[in-house]
Legacy VTK file of the C-alpha trace (Angstrom):
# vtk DataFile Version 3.0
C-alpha trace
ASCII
DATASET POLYDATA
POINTS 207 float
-15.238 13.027 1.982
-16.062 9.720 0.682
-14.973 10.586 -2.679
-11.519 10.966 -0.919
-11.996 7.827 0.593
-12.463 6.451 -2.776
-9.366 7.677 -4.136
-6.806 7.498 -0.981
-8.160 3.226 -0.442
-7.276 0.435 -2.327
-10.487 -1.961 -3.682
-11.633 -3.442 -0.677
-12.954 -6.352 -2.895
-9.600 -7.500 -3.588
-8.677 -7.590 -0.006
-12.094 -9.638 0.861
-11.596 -11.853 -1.832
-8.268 -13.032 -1.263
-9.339 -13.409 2.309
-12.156 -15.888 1.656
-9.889 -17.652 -0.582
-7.808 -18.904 2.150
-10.919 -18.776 4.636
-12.775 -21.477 2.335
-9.668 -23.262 2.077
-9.748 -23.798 6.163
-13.394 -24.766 5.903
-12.863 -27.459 3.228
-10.503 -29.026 5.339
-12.500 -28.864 8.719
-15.045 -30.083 6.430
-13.766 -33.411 4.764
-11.592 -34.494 8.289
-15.136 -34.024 10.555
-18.181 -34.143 8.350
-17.349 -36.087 5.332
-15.561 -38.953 6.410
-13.468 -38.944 3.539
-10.060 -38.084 5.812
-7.412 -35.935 4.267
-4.663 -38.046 5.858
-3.442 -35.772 8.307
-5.911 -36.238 11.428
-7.835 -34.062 12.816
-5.114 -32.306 14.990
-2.857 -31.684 12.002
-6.489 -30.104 10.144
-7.196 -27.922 13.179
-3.312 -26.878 12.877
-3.748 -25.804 8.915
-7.190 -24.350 9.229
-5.752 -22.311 11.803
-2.820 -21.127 9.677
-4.818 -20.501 6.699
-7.385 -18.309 9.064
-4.551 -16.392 10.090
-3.066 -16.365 6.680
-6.951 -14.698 5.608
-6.731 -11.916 7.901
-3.154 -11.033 7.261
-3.864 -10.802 3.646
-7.032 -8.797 4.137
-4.638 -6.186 6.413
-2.034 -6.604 3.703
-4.080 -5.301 0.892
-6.825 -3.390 2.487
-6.903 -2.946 6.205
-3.343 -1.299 6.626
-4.181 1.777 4.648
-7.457 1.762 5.760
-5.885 2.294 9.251
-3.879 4.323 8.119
-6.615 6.615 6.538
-8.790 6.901 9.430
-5.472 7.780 11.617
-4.882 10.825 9.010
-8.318 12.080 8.891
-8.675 11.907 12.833
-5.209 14.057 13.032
-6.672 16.577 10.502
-9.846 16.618 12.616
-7.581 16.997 16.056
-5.850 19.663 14.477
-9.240 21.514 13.121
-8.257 21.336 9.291
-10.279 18.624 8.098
-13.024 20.785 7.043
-10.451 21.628 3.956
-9.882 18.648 2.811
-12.340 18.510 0.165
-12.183 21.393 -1.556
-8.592 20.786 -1.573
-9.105 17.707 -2.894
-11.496 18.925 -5.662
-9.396 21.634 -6.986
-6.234 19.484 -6.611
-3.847 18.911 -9.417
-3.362 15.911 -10.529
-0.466 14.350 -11.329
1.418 10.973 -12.639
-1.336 9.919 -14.489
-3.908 10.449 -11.229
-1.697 8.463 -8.880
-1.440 11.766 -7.149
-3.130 14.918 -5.405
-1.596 17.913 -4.787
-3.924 20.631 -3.444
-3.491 23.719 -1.790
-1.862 22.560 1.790
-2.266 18.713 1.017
-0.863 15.664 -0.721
-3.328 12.728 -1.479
-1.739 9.666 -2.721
-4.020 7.181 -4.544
-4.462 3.779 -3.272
-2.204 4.271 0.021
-4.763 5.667 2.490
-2.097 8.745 2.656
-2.584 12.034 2.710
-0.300 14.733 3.964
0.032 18.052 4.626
3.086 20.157 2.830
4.778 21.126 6.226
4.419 17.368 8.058
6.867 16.193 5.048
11.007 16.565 6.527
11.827 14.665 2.463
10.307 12.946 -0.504
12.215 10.640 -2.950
11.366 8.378 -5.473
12.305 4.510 -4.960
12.799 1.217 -7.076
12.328 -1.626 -5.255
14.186 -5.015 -7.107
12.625 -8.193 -6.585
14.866 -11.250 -8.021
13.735 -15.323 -7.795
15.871 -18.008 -7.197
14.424 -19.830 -9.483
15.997 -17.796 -11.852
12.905 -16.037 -13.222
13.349 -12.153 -14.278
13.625 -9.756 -11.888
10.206 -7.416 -10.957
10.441 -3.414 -10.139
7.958 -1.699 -8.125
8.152 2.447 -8.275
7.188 4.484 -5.261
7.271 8.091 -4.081
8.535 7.530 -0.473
8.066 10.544 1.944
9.832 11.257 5.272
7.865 12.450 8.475
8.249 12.568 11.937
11.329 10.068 11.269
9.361 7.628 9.633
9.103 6.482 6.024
5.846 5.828 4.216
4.672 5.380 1.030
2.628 8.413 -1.033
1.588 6.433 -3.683
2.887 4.038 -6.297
4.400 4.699 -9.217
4.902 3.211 -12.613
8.873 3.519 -14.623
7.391 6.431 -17.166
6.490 7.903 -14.209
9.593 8.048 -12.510
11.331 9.027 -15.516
9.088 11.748 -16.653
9.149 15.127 -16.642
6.681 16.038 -14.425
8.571 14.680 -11.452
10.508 17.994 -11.524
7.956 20.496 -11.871
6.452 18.433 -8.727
9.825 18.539 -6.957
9.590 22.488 -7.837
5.704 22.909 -6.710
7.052 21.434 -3.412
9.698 23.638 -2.744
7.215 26.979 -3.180
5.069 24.765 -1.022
7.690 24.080 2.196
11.107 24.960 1.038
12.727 22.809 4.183
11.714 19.598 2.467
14.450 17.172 1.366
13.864 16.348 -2.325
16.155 14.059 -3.646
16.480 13.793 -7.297
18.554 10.524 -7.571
16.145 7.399 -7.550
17.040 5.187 -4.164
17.059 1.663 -4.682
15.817 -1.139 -2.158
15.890 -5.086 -2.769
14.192 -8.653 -1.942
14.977 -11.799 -3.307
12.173 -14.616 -2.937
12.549 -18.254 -2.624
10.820 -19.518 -5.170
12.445 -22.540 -6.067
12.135 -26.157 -5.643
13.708 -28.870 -4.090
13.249 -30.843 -7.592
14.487 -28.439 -9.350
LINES 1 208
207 0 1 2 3 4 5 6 7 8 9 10 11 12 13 14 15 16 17 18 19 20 21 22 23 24 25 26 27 28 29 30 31 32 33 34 35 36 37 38 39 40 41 42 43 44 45 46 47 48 49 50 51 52 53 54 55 56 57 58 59 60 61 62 63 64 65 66 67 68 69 70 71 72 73 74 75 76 77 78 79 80 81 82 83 84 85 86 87 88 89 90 91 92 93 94 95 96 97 98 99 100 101 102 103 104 105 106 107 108 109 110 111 112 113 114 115 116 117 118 119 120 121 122 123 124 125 126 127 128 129 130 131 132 133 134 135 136 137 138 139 140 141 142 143 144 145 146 147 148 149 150 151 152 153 154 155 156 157 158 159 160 161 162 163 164 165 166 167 168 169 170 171 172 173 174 175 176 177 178 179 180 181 182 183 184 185 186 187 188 189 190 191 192 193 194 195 196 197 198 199 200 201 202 203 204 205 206
């Protein structure tokens, strides 16, 4: 199981790393307003205030990049446990095919998407489609695309895995989108690409 783990988490470094960043940021500034003496110029209530924010901001970004599919994760493998499957996860996993470059599993009766903490079963899934998310700047920069395989359940969305643009494009998406109707012939594929979009401020004022 842990070498399912592996595969279905995200680095938890990154997640801890980013974290402390922001968590030594807070303590630099407790620091220099109460211990040094050498005063930031913005009291000590206003240093409480931003250590507090930057704490917060520390966790979030830990949940952001690790904890979230962690949770997620140990949600899945409790269901598969409740249900009395989870015994067949690993050898699914093992003699799994994989596919888009290793982003993805696909066993026997299961899905494992890398980095996501997601893995499904072939009759949970109602669709599956593949999505380009847009993000433009104000500042003008060039846009970035992110590439996702998106599935449907229960009348949620979440995201299988991640995807790069040869991906999307390639073959292999159809022989998947084949292998999943032998698997559960009432899911949804849809073969055009959906698009979603963000724009981020990331401009300023002297611009």
């Amino acid at each position: 199981m842990e070498k399912i783990k592996k595969y279905c988490l995200p680095s938890k470094a990154g997640g801890i790393i980013t974290g402390v960043v922001f968590l030594a940021a807070a303590v630099f500034i407790l620091w220099a307003e109460f211990v040094s003496g050498h005063t930031l110029g913005m009291g000590r209530i206003g240093a409480c205030l931003l250590s507090l924010v930057l704490i917060v901001i520390a966790f979030m970004m830990y949940y952001a990049i690790y904890g979230s599919a962690a949770s997620k994760y140990k949600k899945r493998i409790a269901y598969f446990g409740s249900l009395g499957v989870a015994g067949a996860l690993v050898p699914d996993f093992n003699r799994g095919v994989r596919l888009f470059g290793g982003k993805l599993v696909a066993g026997e009766n299961f899905l494992f998407g890398k980095g996501e903490g997601m893995i499904v079963m072939y009759r949970e899934i109602n669709s599956l489609r593949r999505n380009e998310h847009r993000t433009d700047y104000t500042s003008g920069n060039l846009p970035t695309f992110r590439y996702s395989l998106i599935l449907t359940a229960g009348g949620k969305d979440y995201t299988l895995c991640k995807l790069s643009r040869e991906d999307v494009l390639s073959p292999e998406w159809y022989q998947f989108s084949a292998f999943l109707s032998l698997k559960n012939p009432a899911i949804r594929v849809n073969q055009i690409i959906s698009q979603t979009h963000s724009t981020i401020d990331d401009s300023s004022e002297d611009d």
